[in-house]
N, C-alpha and C positions, 0 to 999 in steps of 0.2 A: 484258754487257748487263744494264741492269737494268730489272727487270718490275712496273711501280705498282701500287698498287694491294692486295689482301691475298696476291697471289701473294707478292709480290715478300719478305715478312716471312715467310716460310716458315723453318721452321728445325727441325732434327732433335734431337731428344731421347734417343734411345739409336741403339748403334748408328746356248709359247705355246700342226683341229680331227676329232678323229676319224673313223676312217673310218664308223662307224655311226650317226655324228647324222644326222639328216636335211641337209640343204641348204637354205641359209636362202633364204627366202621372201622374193620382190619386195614391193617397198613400192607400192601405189597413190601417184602421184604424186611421189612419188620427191621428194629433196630441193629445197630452193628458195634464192634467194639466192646468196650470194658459195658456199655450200657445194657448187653445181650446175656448176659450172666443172671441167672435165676436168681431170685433174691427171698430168703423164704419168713413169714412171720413169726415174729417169738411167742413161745409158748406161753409168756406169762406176760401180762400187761406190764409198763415201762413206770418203774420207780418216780420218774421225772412228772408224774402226771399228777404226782399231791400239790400241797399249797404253795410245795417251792419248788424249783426247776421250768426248765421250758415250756411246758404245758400248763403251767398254772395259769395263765392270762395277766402275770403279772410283770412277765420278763419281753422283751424282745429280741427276738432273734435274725439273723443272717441264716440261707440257705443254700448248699451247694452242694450239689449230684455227688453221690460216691463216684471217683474215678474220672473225674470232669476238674478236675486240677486247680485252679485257683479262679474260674468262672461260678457266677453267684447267679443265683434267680432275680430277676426283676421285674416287677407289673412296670412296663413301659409307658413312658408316654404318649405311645400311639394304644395302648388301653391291654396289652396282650402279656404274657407271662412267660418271658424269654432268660437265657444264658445271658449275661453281658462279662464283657469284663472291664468293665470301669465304674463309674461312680454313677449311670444313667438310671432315672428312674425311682420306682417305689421299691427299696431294699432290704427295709430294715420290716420283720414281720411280728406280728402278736397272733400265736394261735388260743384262742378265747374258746374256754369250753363253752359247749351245750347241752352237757349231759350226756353223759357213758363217752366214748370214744367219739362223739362229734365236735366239730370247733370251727367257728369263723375263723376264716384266716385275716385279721386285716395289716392293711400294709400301709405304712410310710415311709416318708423321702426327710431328705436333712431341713426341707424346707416347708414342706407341709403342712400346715393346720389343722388335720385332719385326718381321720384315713378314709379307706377304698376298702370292698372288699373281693377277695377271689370268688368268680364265681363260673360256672360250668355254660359255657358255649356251646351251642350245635349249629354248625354251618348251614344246616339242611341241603346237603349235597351228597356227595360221597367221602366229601375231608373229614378228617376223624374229629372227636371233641377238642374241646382246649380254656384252657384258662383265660377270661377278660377280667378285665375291673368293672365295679359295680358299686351304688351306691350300698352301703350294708343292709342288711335285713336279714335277721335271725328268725325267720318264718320260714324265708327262702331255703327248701329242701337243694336246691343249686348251688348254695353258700353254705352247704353245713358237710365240711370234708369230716373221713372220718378215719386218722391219726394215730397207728401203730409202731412200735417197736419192731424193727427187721433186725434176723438172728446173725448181724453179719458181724457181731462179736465187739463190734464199738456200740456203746451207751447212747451216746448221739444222733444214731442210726433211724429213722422213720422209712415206712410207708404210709402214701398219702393218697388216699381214693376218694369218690365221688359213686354212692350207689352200684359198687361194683364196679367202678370203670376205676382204675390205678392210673395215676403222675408216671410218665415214664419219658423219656429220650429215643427220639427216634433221629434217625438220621437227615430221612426227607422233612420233613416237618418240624424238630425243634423237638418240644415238650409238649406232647396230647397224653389226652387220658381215655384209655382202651379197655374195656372187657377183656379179661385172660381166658375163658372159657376152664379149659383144665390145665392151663399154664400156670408158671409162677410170677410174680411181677419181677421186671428188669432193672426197676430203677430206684433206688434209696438214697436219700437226704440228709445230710450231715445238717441238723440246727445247730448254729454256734451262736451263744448267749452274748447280746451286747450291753446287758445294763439294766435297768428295770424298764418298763412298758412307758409311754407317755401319758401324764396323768391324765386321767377320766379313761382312758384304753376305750 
């Protein structure tokens, strides 16, 4: 599939929350739009998670919101995991298993050396959680998300959590990651495949 747009020209140049954060914080008014739409998990784990497809740790991927139009994810370079829509930033993503449904996500840019990995923020405030960059570490329970199939009929389709706290779109805020209590998560993630991982991943 291909992705117009600055997504879409993406290209690589080299080569998941603790038990003691607090629990992220409700949003006042909660997200709005296509983002507010219940999103429910598939019954069966996602084909894509063997040796080949998105989830093997050997492809990387592009990621962009269901219903969020031709805006991509990006670890910015102010260190945070925003919408963009141009070529800014760390865009191009490897989710890197860790055993069962967990995976570092790491991320690079077209000029990178290197990756970054996402990893679970707490403001220690009242702001909700949120995605920064972080050096990697596969120990870190803050870096080790954990990668499903949502039943919303594309293959493609994920949800992405952090210890019970879901990747969602909120209006005030961007993209934080919330405890649903007995909700369903709002927000799912089109991976679109750019090519194999850059070597050593």
């Amino acid at each position: 599939m291909v992705l117009t747009g600055a997504l879409g020209a993406c290209a690589v140049g080299g080569p998941p929350g603790a038990a003691s954060e607090p629990q992220a914080a409700s949003e006042p008014g909660g997200a709005t739009g296509a983002s507010s739409v219940p999103v429910a998990v598939s019954a069966s784990p996602p084909e894509k998670s063997s040796t080949r497809g998105v989830l093997s740790g050997t492809r990387q991927v592009t990621m962009v919101r269901v219903g969020s139009f031709e805006s991509g994810l990006s670890l910015t370079e102010a260190g945070g995991l925003a919408e963009v829509d141009d070529d800014s930033g760390r865009q191009l993503f490897v989710p890197t298993p860790q055993g069962g449904r967990r995976f570092l996500i790491k991320a690079y840019s077209r000029t990178s050396t290197g990756a970054l990995c996402w990893r679970v923020h707490n403001p220690g405030d009242t702001r909700p959680l949120v995605v920064r960059a972080a050096a990697c570490a596969a120990e870190d329970p803050r870096q080790q998300f954990e990668i499903v199939a949502a039943s919303t009929g594309d293959p493609q389709s994920y949800l992405i959590s952090n210890s019970g706290a879901f990747l969602r779109h909120s209006a005030q805020s961007g993209l934080i990651l919330e405890e649903l209590g007995d909700g369903s998560p709002t927000s799912s993630f089109r991976f679109i495949d750019n090519g194999p991982a850059p070597a050593g991943r």
